[in-house]
C-alpha positions as CSV (number, residue, x, y, z in Angstrom):
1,X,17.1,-26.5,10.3
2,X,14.5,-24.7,12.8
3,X,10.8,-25.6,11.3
4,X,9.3,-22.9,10.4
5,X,5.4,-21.9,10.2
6,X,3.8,-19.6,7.3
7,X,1.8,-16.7,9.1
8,X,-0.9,-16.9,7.0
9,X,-1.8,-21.0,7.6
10,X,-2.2,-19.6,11.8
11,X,-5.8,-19.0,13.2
12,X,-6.6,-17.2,15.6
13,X,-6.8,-19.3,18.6
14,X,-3.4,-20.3,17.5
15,X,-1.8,-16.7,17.2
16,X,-3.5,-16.1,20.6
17,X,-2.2,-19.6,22.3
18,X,0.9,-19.1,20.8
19,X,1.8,-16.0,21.9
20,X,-0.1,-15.7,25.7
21,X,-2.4,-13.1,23.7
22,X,-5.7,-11.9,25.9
23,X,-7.6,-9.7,24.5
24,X,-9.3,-6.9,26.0
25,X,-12.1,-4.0,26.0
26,X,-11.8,-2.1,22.7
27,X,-13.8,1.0,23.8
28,X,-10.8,2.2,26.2
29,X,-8.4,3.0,22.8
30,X,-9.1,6.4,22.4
31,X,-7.8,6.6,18.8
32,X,-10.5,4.8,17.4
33,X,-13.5,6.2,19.6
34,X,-15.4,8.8,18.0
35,X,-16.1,12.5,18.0
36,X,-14.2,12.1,14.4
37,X,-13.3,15.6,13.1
38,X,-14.1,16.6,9.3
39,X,-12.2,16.1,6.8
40,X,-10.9,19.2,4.7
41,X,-12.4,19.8,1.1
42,X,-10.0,18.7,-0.9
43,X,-9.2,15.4,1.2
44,X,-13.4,15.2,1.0
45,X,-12.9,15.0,-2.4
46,X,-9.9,12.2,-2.8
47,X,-11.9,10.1,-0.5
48,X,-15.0,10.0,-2.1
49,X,-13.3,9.2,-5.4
50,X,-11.5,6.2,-3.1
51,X,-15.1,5.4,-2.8
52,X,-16.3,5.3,-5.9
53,X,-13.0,4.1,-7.7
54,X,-13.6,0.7,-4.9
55,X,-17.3,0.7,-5.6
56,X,-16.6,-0.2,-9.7
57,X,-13.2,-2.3,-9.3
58,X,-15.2,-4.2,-6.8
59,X,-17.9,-5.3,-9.3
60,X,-14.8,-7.9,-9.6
61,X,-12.6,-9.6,-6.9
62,X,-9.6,-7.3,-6.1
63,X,-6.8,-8.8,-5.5
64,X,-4.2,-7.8,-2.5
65,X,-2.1,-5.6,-4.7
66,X,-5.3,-3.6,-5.7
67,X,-6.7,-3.3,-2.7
68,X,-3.4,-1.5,-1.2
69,X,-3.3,0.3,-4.4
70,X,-6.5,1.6,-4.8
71,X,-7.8,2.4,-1.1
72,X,-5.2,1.8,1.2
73,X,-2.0,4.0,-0.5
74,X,-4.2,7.4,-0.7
75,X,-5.2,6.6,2.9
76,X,-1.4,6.7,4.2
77,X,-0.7,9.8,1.5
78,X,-3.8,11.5,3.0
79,X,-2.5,10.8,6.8
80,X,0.9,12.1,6.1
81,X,2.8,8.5,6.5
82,X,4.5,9.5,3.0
83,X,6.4,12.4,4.8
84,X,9.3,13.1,7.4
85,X,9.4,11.7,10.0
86,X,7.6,8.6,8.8
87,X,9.5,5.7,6.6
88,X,7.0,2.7,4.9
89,X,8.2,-0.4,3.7
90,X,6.0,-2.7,1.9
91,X,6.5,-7.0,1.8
92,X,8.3,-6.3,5.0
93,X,10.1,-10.1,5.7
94,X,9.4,-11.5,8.8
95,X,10.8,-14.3,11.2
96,X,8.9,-14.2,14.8
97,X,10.6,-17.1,17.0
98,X,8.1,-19.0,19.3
99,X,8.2,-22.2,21.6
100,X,6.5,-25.1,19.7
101,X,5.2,-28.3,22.8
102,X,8.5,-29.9,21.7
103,X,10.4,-27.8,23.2
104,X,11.9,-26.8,19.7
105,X,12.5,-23.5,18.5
106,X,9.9,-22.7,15.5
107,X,9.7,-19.9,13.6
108,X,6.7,-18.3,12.1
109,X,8.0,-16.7,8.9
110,X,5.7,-13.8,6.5
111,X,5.9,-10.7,5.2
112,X,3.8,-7.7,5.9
113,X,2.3,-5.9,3.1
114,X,2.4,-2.4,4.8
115,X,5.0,-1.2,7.6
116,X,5.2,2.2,8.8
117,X,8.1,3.2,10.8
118,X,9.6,6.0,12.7
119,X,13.2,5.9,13.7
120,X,13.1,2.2,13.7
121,X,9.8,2.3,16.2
122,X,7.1,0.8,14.8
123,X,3.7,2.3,14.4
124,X,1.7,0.7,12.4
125,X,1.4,-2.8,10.5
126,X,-0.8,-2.9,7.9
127,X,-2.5,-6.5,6.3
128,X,-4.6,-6.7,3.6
129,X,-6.6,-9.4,2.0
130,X,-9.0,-9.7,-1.3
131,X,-12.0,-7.9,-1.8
132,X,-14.2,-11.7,-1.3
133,X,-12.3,-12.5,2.8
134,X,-14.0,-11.2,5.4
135,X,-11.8,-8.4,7.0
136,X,-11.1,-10.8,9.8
137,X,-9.5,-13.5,7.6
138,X,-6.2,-10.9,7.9
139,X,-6.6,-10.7,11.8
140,X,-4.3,-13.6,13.2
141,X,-1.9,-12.4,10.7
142,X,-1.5,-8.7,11.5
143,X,-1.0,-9.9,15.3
144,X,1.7,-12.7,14.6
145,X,3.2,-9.7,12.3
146,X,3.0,-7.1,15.8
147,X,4.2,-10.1,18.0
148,X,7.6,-9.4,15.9
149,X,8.2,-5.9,16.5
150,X,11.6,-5.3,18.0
151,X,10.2,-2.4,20.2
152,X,8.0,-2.6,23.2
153,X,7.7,0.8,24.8
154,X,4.5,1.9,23.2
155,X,1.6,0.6,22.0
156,X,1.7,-1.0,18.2
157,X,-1.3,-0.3,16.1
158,X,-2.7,-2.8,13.6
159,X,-5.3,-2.4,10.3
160,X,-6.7,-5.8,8.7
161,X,-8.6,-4.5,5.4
162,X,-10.5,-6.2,2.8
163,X,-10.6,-2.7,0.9
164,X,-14.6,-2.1,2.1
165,X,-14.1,-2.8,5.7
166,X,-11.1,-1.7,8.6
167,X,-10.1,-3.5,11.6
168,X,-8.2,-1.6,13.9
169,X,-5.7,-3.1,16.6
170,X,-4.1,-2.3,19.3
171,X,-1.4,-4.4,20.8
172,X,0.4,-3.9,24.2
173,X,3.4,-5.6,25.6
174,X,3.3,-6.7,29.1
175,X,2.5,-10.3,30.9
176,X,0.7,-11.4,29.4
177,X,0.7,-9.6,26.4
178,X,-3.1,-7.9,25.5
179,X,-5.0,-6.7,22.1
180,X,-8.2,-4.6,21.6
181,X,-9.9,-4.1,18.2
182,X,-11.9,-1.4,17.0
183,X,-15.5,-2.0,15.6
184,X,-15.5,-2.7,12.1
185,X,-15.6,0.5,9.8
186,X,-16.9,-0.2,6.4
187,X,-18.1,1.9,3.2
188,X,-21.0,-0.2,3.3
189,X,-22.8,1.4,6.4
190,X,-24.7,5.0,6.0
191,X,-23.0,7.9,6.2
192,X,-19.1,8.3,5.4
193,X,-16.6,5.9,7.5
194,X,-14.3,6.4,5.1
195,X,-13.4,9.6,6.6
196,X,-13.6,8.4,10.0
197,X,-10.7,5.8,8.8
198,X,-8.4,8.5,8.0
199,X,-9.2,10.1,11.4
200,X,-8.1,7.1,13.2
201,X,-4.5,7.2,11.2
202,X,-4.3,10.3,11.2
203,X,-4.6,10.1,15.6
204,X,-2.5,6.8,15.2
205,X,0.4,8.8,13.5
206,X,0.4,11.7,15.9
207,X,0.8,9.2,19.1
208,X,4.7,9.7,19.0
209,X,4.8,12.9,17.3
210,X,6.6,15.4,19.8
């Protein structure tokens, strides 16, 4: 039987050694830099009750389930990844195959909680942890998780949440393969980065629309 790692037991020097990951400037990825345009009216008002529905369910740990239910699901409805041509899948299985010092085949196994898809291409993989992790807790997960996607030709986007803050990543295929991340985007900081978040997807699901 191939041994066979759990995704979420890897660090992230281990994802990166694993997998020949460098990573690289994050200020190049245009998706993530600002100017960020305004959000209409009405998706002013669905985000700021995002807000404040987090701000009072947080008073209490949220769990991973909430999290995606509560900020990350009117995020995706918001960026249109709920309508043609987009597909999402949620506790997507997983089996990424790597070379263990043995020389033995070993597989890192897991399951994604958010994957959105267009015509089998993936765009964006989504990880999510409890309100009390730090956002990068979900990091070396959501890049084993984009090691495993079938399709190379474009770049694959990444978000590790925690519900408060976003982590956006970039992966692209090449030798060796490379990663840039986004700064940190939380509805703790002044002003509203909510809306900035739904930007970013919103430029992140138009990169492969004709």
């Amino acid at each position: 039987m191939t041994p066979a790692i759990s995704a979420s037991d890897l660090t992230l020097r281990q994802v990166k050694q694993q997998f020949g990951l460098v990573q690289v400037n994050g200020t190049t990825v245009a998706e993530w830099q600002p100017p960020f345009p305004e959000p209409s009216d009405l998706e002013r008002q669905i985000l700021d009750r995002v807000q404040t529905n987090y701000a009072y369910l947080s008073e209490r740990s949220l769990a991973e389930g909430l999290v995606n239910m509560v900020v990350v699901s009117p995020l995706l409805d918001l960026a249109g990844f709920y309508q043609p041509p987009f597909d999402v899948d949620i506790e997507f299985d997983i089996s990424i195959p790597i070379q263990a010092e043995t020389d033995e085949h070993t597989l890192v196994k897991g399951r994604i909680d958010v994957l959105v898809v267009k015509n089998k291409l993936w765009i964006l993989v989504i990880e999510s942890k409890r309100t009390r992790f730090d956002v990068m807790e979900a990091l070396p997960q959501a890049l084993a998780y984009m090691m495993g996607c079938p399709t190379c030709d474009y770049p694959l986007f990444g978000l590790s949440t925690n519900g408060c803050e976003f982590l956006f990543i970039q992966l692209m295929s090449g030798q060796p393969p490379q990663y840039a991340l986004s700064r940190r985007f939380s509805m703790d900081n002044p002003g509203q980065e909510l809306y900035a978040v739904l930007s970013i997807l919103k430029r992140i699901g138009a990169t492969l629309l004709p």
